[in-house]
C-alpha positions as CSV (number, residue, x, y, z in Angstrom):
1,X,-10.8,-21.4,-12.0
2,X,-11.0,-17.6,-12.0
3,X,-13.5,-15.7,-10.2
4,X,-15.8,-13.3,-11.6
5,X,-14.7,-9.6,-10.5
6,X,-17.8,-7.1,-11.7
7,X,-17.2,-4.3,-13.1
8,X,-16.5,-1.4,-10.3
9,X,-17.4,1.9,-10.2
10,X,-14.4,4.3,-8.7
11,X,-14.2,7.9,-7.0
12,X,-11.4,10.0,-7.3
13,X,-11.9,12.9,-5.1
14,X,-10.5,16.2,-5.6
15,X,-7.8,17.4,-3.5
16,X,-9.8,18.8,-0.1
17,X,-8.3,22.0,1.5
18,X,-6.1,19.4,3.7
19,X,-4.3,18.7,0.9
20,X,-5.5,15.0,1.0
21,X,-6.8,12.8,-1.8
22,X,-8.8,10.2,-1.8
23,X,-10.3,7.2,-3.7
24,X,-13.0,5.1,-2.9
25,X,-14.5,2.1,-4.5
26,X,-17.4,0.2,-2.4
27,X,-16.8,0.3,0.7
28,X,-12.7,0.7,0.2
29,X,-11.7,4.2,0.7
30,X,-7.9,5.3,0.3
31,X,-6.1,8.1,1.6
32,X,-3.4,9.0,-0.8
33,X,-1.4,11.2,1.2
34,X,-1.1,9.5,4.4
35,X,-1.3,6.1,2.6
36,X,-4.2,5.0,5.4
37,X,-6.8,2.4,3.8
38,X,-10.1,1.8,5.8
39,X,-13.0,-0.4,4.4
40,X,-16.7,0.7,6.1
41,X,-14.4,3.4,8.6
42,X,-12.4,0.6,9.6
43,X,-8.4,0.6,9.1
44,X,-7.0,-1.9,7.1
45,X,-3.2,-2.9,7.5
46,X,-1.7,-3.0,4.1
47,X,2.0,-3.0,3.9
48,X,3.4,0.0,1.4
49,X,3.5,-2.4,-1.7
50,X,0.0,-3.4,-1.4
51,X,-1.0,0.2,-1.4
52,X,1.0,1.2,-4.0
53,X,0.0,-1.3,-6.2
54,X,-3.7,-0.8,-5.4
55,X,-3.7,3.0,-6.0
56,X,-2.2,1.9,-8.9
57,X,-4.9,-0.6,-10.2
58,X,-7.6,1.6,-8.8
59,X,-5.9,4.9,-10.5
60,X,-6.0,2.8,-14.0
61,X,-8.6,0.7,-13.8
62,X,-10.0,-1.3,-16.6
63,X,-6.3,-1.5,-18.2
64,X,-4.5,-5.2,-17.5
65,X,-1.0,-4.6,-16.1
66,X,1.7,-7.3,-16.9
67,X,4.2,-8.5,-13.7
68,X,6.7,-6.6,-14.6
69,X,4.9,-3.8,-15.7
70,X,3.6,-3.9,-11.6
71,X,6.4,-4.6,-10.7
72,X,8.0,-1.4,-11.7
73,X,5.4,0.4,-9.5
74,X,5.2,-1.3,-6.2
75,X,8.6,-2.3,-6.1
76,X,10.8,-0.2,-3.2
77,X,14.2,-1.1,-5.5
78,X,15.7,-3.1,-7.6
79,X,14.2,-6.8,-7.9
80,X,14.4,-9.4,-10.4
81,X,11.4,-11.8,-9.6
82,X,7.8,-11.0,-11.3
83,X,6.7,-13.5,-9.4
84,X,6.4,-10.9,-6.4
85,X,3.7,-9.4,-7.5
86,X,1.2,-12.9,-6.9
87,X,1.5,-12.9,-3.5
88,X,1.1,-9.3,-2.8
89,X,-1.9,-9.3,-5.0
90,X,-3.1,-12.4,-2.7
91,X,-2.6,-10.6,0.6
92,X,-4.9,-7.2,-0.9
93,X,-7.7,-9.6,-1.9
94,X,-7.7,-11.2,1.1
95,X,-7.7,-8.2,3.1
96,X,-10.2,-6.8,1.2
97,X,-12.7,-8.9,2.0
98,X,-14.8,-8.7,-1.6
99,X,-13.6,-8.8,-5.4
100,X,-11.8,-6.3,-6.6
101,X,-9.0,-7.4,-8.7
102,X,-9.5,-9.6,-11.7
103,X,-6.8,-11.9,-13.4
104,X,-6.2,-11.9,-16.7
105,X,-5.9,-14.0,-19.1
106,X,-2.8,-13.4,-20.5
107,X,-1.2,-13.3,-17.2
108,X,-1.1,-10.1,-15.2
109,X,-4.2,-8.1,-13.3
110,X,-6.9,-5.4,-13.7
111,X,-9.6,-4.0,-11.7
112,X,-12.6,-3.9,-14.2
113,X,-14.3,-0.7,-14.3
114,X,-17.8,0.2,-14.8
């Protein structure tokens, strides 16, 4: 059964005179060049291929992304197995805490976009 994901709506800030970037969707907000995620002010531990493959979703929302096509992005080398990419999705969601990332149909995710 899949859950319903609504449709989000998603800053992208301007670069501030720190030189940091940042995007923020509900109560998620995510610092691109330090690579720190907080939800409501608080940290959130996500290992580097969660946040890269958030950024990633966030930074293309309402397009679906294949495995391998995610796989390419988050991956730190060379790896054969799509199947990767399921539990990595798994962990963000969880640590998340709300619905962000939809599965589709076909196989692979999105993050639908308002």
């Amino acid at each position: 059964m899949k859950t319903f994901v609504p449709p989000q709506r998603i800053a992208i800030s301007p670069i501030d005179a720190d030189g940091r970037e940042f995007i923020e969707v509900g109560p998620l907000r995510l610092d691109l060049r330090t690579e720190f995620a907080s939800i409501n002010g608080y940290a959130l531990a996500l290992t580097s291929a969660e946040f890269r493959l958030l950024v990633h979703l966030l930074k293309n929302a309402g397009r679906v992304w294949a495995r391998e096509e995610l796989l390419e992005h988050i991956s730190d080398g060379p790896s054969c197995n799509v199947r990767r990419v399921d539990p990595i999705v798994a962990h963000v969601r969880r640590k998340i805490g709300f619905p962000l990332i939809a599965t589709a149909r076909r196989g692979g995710y999105d993050i639908p976009q308002e």
